[in-house]
C-alpha positions as CSV (number, residue, x, y, z in Angstrom):
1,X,-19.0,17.9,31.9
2,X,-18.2,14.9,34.2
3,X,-15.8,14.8,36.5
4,X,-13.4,12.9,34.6
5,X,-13.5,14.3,31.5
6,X,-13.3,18.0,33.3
7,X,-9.7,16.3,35.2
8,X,-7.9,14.9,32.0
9,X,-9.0,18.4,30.5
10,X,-7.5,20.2,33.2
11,X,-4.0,18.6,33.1
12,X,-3.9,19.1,29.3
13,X,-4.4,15.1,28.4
14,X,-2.1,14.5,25.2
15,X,-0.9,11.5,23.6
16,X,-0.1,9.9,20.5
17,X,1.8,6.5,18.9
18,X,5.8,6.6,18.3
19,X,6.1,3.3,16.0
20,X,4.7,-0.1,15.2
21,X,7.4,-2.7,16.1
22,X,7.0,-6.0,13.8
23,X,9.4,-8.7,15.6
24,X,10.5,-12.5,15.5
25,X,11.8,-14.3,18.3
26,X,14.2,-13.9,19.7
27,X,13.8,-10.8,20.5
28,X,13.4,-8.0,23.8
29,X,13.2,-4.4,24.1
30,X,13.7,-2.3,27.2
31,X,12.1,1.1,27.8
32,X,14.0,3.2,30.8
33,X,12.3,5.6,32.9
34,X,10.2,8.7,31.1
35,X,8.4,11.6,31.4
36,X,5.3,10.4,30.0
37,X,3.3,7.4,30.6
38,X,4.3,5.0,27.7
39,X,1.8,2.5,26.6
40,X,1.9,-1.1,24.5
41,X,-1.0,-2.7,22.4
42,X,-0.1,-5.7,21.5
43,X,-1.4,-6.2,18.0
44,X,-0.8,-9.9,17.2
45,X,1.1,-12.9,19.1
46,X,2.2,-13.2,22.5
47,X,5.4,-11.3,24.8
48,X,6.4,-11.2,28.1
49,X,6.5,-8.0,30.6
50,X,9.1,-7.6,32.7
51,X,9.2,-4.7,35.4
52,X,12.3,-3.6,38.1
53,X,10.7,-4.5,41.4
54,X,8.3,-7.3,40.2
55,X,9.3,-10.7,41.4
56,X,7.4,-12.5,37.9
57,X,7.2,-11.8,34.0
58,X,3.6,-11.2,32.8
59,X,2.4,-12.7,30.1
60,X,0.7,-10.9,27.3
61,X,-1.3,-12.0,24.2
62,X,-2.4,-9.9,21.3
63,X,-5.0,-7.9,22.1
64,X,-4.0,-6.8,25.3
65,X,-3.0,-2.8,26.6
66,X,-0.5,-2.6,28.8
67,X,0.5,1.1,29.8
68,X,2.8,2.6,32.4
69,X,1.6,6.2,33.8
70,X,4.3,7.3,35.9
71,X,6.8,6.0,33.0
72,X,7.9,3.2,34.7
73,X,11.0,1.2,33.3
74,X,9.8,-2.2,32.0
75,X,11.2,-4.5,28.7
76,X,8.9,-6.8,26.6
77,X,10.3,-10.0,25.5
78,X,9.6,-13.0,23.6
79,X,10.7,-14.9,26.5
80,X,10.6,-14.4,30.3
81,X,14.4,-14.5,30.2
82,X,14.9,-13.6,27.2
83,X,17.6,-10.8,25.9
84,X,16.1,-7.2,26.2
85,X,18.6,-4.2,24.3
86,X,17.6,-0.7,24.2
87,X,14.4,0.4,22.8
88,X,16.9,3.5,21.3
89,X,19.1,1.0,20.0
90,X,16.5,-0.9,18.0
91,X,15.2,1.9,16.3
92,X,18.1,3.5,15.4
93,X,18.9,3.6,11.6
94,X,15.3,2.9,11.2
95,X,12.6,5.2,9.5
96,X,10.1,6.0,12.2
97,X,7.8,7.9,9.2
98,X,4.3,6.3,9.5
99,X,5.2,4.9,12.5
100,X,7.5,2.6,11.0
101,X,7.5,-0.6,11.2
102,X,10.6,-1.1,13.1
103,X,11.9,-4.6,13.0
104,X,14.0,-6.7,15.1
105,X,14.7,-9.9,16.2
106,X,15.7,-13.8,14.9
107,X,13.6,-16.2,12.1
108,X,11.1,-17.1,15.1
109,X,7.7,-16.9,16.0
110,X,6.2,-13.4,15.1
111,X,4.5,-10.3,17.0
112,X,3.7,-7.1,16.3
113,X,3.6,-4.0,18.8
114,X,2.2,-0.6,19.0
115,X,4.2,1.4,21.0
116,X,2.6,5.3,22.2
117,X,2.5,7.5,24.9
118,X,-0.2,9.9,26.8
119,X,1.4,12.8,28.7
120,X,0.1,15.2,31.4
121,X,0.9,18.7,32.9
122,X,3.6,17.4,35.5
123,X,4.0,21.2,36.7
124,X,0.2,21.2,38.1
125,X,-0.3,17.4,39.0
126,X,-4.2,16.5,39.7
127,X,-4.4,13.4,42.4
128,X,-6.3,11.5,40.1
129,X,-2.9,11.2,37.9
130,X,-1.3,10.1,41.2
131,X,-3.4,7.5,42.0
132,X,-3.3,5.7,39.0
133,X,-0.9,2.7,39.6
134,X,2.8,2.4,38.0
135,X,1.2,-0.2,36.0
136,X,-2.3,-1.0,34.4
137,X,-2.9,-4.1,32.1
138,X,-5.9,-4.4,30.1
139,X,-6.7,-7.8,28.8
140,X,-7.6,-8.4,25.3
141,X,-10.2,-11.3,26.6
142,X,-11.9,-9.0,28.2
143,X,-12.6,-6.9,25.4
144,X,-16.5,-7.5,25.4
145,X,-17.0,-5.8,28.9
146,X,-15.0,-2.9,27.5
147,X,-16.0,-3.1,23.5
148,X,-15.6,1.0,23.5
149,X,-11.4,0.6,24.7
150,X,-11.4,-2.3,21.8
151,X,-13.0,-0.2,19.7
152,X,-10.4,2.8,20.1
153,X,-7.7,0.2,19.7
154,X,-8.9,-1.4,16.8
155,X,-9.0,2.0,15.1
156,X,-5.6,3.2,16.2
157,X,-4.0,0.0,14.7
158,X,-6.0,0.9,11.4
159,X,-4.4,4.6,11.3
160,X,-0.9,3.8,12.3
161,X,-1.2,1.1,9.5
162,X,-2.5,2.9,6.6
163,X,-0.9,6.1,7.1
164,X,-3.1,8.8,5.1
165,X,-3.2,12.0,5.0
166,X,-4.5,13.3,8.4
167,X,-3.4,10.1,10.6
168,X,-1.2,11.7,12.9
169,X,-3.9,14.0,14.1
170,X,-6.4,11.0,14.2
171,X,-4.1,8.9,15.9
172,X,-3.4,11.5,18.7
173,X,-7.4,11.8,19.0
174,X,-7.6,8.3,19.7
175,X,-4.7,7.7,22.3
176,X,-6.7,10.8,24.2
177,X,-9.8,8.1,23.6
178,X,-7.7,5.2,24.6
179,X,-6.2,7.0,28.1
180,X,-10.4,7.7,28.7
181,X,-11.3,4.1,27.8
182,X,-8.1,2.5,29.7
183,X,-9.1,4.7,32.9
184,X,-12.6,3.7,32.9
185,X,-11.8,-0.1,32.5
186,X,-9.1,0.1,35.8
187,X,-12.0,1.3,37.4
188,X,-14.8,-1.1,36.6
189,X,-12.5,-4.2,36.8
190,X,-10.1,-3.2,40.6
191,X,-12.2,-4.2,43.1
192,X,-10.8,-1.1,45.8
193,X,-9.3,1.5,43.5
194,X,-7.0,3.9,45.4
195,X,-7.8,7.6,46.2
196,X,-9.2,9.5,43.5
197,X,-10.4,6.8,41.4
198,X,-12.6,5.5,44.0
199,X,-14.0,9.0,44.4
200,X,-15.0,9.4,41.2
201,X,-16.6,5.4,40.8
202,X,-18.6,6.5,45.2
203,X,-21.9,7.5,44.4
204,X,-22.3,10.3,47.0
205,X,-18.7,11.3,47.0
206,X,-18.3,11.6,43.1
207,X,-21.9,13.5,43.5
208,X,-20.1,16.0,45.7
209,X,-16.6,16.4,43.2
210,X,-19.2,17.0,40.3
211,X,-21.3,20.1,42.1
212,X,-17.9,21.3,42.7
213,X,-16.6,21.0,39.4
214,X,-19.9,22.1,37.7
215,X,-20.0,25.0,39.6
216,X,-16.5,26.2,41.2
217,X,-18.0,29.6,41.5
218,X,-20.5,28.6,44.2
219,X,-20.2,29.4,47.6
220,X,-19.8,25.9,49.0
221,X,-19.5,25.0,52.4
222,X,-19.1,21.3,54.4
223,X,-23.5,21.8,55.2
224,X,-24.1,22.8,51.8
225,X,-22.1,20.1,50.3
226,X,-23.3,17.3,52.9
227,X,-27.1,18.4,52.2
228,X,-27.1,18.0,48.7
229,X,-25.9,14.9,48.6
230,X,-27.6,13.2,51.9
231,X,-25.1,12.8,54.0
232,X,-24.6,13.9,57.6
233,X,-21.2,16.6,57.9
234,X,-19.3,14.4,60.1
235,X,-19.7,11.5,58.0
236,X,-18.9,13.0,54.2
237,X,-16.3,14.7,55.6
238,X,-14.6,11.5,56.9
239,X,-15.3,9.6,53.6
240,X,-14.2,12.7,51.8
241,X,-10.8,13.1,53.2
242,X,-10.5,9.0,53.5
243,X,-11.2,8.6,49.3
244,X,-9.5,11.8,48.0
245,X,-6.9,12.6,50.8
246,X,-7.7,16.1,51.2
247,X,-11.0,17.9,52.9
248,X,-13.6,18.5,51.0
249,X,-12.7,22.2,51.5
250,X,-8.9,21.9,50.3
251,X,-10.3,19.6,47.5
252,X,-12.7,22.5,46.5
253,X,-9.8,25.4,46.6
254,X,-7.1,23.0,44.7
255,X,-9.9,23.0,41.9
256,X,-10.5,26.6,42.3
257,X,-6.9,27.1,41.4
258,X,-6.7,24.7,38.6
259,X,-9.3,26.3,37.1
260,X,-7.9,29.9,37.3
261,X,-4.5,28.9,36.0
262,X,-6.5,27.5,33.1
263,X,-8.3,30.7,32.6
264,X,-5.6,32.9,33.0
265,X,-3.2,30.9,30.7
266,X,-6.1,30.7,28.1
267,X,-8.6,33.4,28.5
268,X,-8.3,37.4,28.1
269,X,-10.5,37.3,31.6
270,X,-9.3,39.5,33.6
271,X,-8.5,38.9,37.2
272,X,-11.6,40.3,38.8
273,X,-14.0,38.4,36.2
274,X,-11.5,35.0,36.6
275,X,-12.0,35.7,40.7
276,X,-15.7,35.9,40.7
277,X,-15.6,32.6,37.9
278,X,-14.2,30.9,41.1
279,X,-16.2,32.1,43.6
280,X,-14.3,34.8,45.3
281,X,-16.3,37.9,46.3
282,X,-12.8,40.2,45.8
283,X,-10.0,40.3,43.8
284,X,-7.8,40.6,46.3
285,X,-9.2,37.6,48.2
286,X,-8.6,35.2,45.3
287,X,-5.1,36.8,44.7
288,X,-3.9,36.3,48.0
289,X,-5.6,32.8,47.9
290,X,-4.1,32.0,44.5
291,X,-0.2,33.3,45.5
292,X,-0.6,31.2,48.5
293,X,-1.3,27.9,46.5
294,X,0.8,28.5,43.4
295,X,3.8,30.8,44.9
296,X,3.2,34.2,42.7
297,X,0.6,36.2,41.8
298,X,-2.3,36.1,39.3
299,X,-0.6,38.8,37.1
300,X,2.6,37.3,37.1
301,X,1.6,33.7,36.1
302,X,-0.2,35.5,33.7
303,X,2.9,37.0,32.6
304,X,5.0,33.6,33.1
305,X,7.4,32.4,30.0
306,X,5.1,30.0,28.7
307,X,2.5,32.2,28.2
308,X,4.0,34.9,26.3
């Protein structure tokens, strides 16, 4: 599995679409701060995108992805000072079966939104969810460089719309799809990607994160690590740290320990099998390792309220 695909895994990637919003001008709708990273397709005519803390409205057309991963407040308008009310008190008295529509606004120009979410384990945070930014726009004109994301849109606006039987599960497929698609495009089109992105898209430093993600279990050291993929210790170790913002050795353990959590939340391993899965010669190495990096024991996470 590739390295990003093994991440979104491990912090239990979800998402899914709330309701289709079919407005007229004038019209505005303001999202406040949330738990999950919200995101807008805009299916057909054009809005605005205002953000606290950003000096200019955006503009947006249809075909364009805008999405928010830290859940960061923002309102879409018809207008760049336009009117924005409460995204709860637009929907309300409205049926949000199928995914609506939900309508709003004046006898003006039209536009139609798609309006979902992707959420993440915030209790075990990976740094690639960190270093996305509070906001990533994907342009609709740029759909032939990314046809796949296009593709995953187009087919989300098809489910939401026809509603059959299956749809929801379909639909939460495809925002999983979209969050894939939408991560690869930030990549390919930001020049210097922060932290863990540009790991990932560095040729020798994303070949080090996948032999440690292939095989945890290893006994990997700085030499063996700096070998494989031809670089000198001094000089992987530097790029390392500079890319991901941890050692290549702290990087390593952190994984270690997201992948034991995962194993002991979801497996019947048992802790000396789950130890040696991670590469820890004794049980009580990993254990002591494990309570040091999430604060209890392997036995009682095991044993934690959301796992009974």
């Amino acid at each position: 599995m590739d390295v990003l695909s093994d991440i979104l895994r491990s912090v239990h990637l979800g998402g899914g679409v709330y309701f289709r919003c079919e407005f007229s001008a004038p019209w505005g709708m303001e999202i406040k701060p949330t738990e999950v990273a919200e995101f807008h397709i805009i299916v057909r005519g054009n809005c605005w995108l205002r953000m606290p803390g950003r000096s200019a409205p955006i503009a947006l057309q249809g075909g364009d992805l805008v999405a928010f991963p830290h859940g960061a407040a923002h309102s879409l308008v018809d207008a760049p000072e336009g009117v924005a009310l409460p995204a709860e008190e637009i929907v309300q008295g409205q049926s949000l079966d199928h995914y609506g529509p939900v309508t709003y606004g004046g006898s003006g120009l039209p536009a139609t939104v798609l309006c979902g979410y992707f959420q993440f384990d915030r209790d075990h945070p990976h740094p690639l969810v960190a270093a996305l930014p509070s906001l990533i726009h994907i342009r609709g004109t740029d759909s032939y460089d990314f046809a796949w994301l296009q593709t995953a849109i187009n087919f989300m606006i098809h489910e939401t719309k026809t509603a059959k039987p299956g749809s929801e599960a379909v639909v939460n497929r495809l925002a999983e799809v979209l969050f894939v698609q939408m991560v690869r495009a930030h990549i390919a089109q930001t020049e210097a990607p922060p932290g863990m992105l540009a790991a990932i898209a560095d040729k020798p430093i994303g070949a080090a994160l996948q032999l440690m993600h292939q095989a945890p279990q290893q006994p990997w050291s700085l030499a063996s690590l700096a070998q494989r993929i031809g670089m000198s210790r001094s000089a992987f170790a530097a790029r390392f740290n500079q890319l991901v913002g941890q050692t290549p050795m702290q990087y390593l353990t952190f994984w270690r320990m997201q992948k034991a959590r995962e194993w002991l939340s979801e497996s019947r391993l048992g802790t000396a099998a789950i130890a040696e899965q991670v590469g820890y010669q004794s049980e009580a190495a990993f254990s002591k390792a494990f309570k040091k990096a999430v604060g209890m024991g392997p036995g009682a996470y095991r044993r934690g309220p959301s796992r009974k």
